[in-house]
C-alpha positions as CSV (number, residue, x, y, z in Angstrom):
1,X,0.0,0.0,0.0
2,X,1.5,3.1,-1.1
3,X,0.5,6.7,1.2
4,X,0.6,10.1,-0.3
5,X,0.3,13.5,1.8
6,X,-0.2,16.4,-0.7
7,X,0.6,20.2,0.4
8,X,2.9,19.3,3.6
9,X,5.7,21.0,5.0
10,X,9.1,19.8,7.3
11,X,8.8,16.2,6.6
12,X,9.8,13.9,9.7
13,X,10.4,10.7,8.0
14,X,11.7,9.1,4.8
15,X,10.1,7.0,2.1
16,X,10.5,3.6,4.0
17,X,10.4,4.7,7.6
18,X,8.0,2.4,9.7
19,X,5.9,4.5,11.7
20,X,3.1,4.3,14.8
21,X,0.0,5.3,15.0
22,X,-0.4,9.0,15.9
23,X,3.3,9.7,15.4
24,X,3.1,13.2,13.2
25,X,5.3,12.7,10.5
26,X,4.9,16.1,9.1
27,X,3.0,19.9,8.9
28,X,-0.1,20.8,7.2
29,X,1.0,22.8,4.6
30,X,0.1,25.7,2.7
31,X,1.8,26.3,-0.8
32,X,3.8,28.8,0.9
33,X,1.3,30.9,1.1
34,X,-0.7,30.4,-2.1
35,X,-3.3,28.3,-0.8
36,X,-5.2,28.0,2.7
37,X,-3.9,25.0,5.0
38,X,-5.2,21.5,3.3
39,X,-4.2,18.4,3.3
40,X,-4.4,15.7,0.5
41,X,-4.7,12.1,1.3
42,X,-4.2,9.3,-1.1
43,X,-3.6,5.3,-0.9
44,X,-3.1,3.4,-3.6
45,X,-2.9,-0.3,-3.8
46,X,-0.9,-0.1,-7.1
47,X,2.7,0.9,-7.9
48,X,0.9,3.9,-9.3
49,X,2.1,6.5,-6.5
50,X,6.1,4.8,-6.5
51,X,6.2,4.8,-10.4
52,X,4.9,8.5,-10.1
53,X,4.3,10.6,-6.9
54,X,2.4,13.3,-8.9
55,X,0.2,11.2,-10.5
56,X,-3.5,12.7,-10.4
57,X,-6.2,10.7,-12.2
58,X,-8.5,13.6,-12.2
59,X,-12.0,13.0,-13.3
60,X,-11.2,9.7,-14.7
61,X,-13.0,7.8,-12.4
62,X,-11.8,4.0,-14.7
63,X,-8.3,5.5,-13.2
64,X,-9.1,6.3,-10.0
65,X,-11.1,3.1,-9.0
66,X,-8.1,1.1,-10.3
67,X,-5.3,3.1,-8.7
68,X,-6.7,3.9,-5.3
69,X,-9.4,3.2,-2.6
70,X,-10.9,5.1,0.0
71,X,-8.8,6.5,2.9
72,X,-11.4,6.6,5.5
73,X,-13.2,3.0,4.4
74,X,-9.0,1.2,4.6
75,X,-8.4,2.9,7.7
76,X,-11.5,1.6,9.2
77,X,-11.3,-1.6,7.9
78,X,-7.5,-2.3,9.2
79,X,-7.0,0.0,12.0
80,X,-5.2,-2.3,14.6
81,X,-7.2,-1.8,18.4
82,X,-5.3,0.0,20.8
83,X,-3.9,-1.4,23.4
């Protein structure tokens, strides 16, 4: 499974790091300015996001079903229980 975090700022870890559940690895960003803080949040299944980290499927909904699934419905699905 393959993460992407669009429009962040001071990145704490590296592509590979393991990390733990509420562990911030980086800021909310905002374009430096240009845009108000957001965040973009993207998992992908494929090799889609490693072949090409700025890969955007747009309205292309074929595309999008077949390179990614939904954030919040993965999450809840394999969220381990705390312990």
């Amino acid at each position: 499974m393959y993460a992407r975090y669009g429009h962040v700022e001071d990145m704490m870890v590296s592509v590979g790091d393991r990390v733990k559940r509420g562990q911030q690895i980086a800021e909310v960003g905002n374009a430096y300015g240009r845009y108000a803080y957001h965040l973009h949040f993207d998992l992908s299944p494929t090799t889609v996001l490693e072949q090409n980290p700025q890969d955007w499927p747009g309205k292309d909904r074929t595309r999008l079903l077949k390179n990614y699934v939904d954030p919040r419905e993965f999450i809840t699905k394999n969220r381990p229980r705390r312990q």
